[in-house]
N, C-alpha and C positions, 0 to 999 in steps of 0.2 A: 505556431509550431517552430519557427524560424530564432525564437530567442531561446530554445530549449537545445535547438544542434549545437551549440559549443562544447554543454555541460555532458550529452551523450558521448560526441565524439571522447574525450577526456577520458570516461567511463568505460572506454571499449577500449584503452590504448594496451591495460593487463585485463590479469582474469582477477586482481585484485590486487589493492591499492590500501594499505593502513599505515596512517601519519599520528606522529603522538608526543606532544612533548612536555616537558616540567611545567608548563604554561597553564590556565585556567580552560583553554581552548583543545580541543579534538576533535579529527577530521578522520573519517573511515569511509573506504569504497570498495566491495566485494560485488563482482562479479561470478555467475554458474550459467554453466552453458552444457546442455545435454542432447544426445541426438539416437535415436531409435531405428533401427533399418528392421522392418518385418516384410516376409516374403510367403506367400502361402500356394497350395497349388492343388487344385480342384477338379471337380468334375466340369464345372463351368466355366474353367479356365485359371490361368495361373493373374496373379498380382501380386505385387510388391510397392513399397511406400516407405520413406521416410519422414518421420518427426520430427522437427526442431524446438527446441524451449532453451529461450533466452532471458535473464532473471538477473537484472543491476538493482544495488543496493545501496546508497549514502547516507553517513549522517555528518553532522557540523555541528555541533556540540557547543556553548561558553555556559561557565560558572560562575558567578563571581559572589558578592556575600548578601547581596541583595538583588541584584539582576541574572538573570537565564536566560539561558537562549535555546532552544533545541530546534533541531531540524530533518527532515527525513526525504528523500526522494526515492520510490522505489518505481520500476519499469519490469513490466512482464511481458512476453509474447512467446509465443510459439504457435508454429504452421504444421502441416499435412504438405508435403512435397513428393506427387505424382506423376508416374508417367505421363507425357497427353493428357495430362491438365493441368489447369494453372493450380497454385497455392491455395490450399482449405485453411483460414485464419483458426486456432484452436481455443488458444488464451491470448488476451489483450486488456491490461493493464497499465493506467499510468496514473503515479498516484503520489502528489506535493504538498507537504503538511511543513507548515513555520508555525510555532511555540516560543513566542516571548513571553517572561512572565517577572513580577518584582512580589518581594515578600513586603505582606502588609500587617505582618505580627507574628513575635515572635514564637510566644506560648500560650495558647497552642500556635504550632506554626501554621498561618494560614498565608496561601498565594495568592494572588491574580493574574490570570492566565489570558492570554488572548490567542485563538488557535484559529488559524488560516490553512484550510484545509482543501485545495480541486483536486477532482477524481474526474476523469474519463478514459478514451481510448485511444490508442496511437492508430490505426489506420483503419479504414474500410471493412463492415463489418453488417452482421443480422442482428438483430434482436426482438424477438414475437413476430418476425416477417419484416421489421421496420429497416429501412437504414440506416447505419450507425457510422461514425465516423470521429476523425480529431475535434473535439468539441463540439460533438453535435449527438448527444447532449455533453455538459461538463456540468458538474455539482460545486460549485465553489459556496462552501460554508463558510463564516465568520461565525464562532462562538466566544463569546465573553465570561470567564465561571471563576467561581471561587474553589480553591482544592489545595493539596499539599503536593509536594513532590518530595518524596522518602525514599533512604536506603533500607531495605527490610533487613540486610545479612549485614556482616561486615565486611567492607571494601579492600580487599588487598589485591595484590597482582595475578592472581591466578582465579577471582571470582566478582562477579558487582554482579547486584541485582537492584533496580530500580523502576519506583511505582511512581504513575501520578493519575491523578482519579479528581472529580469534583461534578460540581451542579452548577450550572448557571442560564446565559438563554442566547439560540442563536439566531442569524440572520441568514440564510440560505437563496443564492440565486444560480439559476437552470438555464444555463448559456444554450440556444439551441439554432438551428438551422431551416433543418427538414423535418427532425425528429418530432413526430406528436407525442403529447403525454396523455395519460387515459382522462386527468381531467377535460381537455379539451375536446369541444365538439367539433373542432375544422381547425387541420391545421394554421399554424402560424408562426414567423420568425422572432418573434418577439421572446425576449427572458420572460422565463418567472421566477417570482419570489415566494417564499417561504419564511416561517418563522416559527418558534417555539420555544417550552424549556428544553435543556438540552443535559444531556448526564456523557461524560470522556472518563476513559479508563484504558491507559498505555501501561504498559512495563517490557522491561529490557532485562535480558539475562544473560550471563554470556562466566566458563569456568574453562580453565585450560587443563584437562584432565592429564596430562604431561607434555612435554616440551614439545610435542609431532602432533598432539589430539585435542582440538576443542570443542567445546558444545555451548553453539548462539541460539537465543531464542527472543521475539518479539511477540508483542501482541498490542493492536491498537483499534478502538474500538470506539466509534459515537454513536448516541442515541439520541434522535429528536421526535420528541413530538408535536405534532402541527397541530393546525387548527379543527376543532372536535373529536381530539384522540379521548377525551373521557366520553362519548358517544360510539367510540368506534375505533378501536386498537390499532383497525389497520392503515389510520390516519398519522402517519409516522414513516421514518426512515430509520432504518440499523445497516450501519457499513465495518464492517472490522476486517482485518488483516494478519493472518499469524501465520509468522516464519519461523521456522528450526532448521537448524544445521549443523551437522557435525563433519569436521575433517581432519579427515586422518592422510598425515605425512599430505601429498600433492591431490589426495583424494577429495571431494566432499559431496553427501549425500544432503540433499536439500527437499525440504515438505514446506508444500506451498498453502495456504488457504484464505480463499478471499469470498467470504459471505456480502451479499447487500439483499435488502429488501426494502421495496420504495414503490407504494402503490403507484405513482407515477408512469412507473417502467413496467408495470405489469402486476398482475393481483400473485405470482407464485416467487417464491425468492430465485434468487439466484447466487448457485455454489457451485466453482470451482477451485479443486484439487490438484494438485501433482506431488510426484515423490520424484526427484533426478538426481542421478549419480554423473559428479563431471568430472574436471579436474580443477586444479587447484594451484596459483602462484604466485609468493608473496613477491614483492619490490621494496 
């Protein structure tokens, strides 16, 4: 946890942070931060509560005519902050994805891709009754695949959209602590490993509908199948993440979505949502 405080702290100094220059190289950091006061009042008594959701977002970006590099770090949380009790944890997200890749032909254009992917949680937390916590469990994939990375529209200043998609096969280890998985019969601290073919499908959209109004949108998506998923479907992992935003002048309205489903963590998926209105300020 300790080598990740620098890059948050950094992350929190605006509510958003976009660097850009003539270069091969691009660097972007958007921050949204929303808060909700409901008060209600009853037969049974009155209550009131505040929500917090907090939602950073980076990427790091190189070009060049045979090497790439892309990158992404994105952190979500938001709590329940009540009278006479402590903090209800609501959404908890943390989520490090590195994309180097070199072109191994030109026509058709095909890439090799190496995608370094951990997924966990930033703090203390439930899951099916279990305890959950900073890497415990964390998903850290290694996929290696062959695919393209294309612009579908044309690129000019006020729209890019970019895809990149392929097949190949990954290595996946389950950092864990306390955490049981269902395969296991008694707990234990020890990793597991995983393996499979594996199918990734990113794109990035982003048009500045005038000088005050833009509209971002992501989507990033793995799919692995492990060992006897053609026996059994539910022998597999699917994790995706799809963000949109739009903001207008100091405004921006922000839709979160973060699917995973991973026999491991339980036989039912798990999805969470939000829609937050925050503010907004460039540097």
């Amino acid at each position: 946890m300790k080598k990740f405080i620098p890059f948050i702290l950094i992350f929190l100094i605006s509510y958003s942070i976009v660097f850009s220059q003539e270069t091969n190289f691009d660097f972007g950091a958007k921050t949204n931060f929303g808060a909700t006061f409901t008060s209600f009042n009853t037969s049974e008594g009155d209550d009131s509560h505040l929500e917090l959701l907090l939602s950073i977002l980076a990427n790091a970006n190189y070009e060049g005519s045979n090497f790439n590099f892309d990158s992404e770090f994105y952190i979500q949380y938001g709590q329940i902050v009540k009278k006479d009790f402590p903090p209800q944890k609501t959404q908890d997200n943390f989520i490090l994805t590195l994309m180097p890749s070199f072109r191994i032909m030109e026509k058709p254009c095909v890439r090799l891709f190496w995608q370094a992917k951990a997924e966990t949680q930033l703090r203390k937390g439930y899951l099916n009754d279990q305890e959950t916590n900073f890497a415990d469990p964390m998903f850290i994939t290694n996929t290696l695949f062959l695919g393209e990375k294309s612009k579908l529209i044309e690129q000019t200043e006020t729209q890019q959209f970019n895809v990149t998609y392929g097949i190949g096969y990954s290595f996946q280890n389950i950092i864990k602590k306390h955490f049981q998985l269902t395969s296991e019969t008694t707990p234990s601290n020890n990793a597991e490993f995983a393996d499979g073919p594996t199918a990734v499908l990113n794109f990035n959209f982003s048009k500045s509908i005038s000088e005050k109004v833009n509209f971002n949108s992501s989507f990033n998506s793995l799919f692995l199948a492990k060992k006897d998923f053609l026996k059994s479907t539910s022998n597999s992992r699917f994790s995706s993440l799809f963000l949109a935003s739009l903001e207008i002048y100091f405004f921006s309205i922000e839709y979160s979505n973060r699917l995973v489903y991973d026999k491991e963590l339980g036989s039912k998926r798990q999805l969470e949502q939000s829609l937050v209105v925050g503010l907004k300020l460039n540097i």
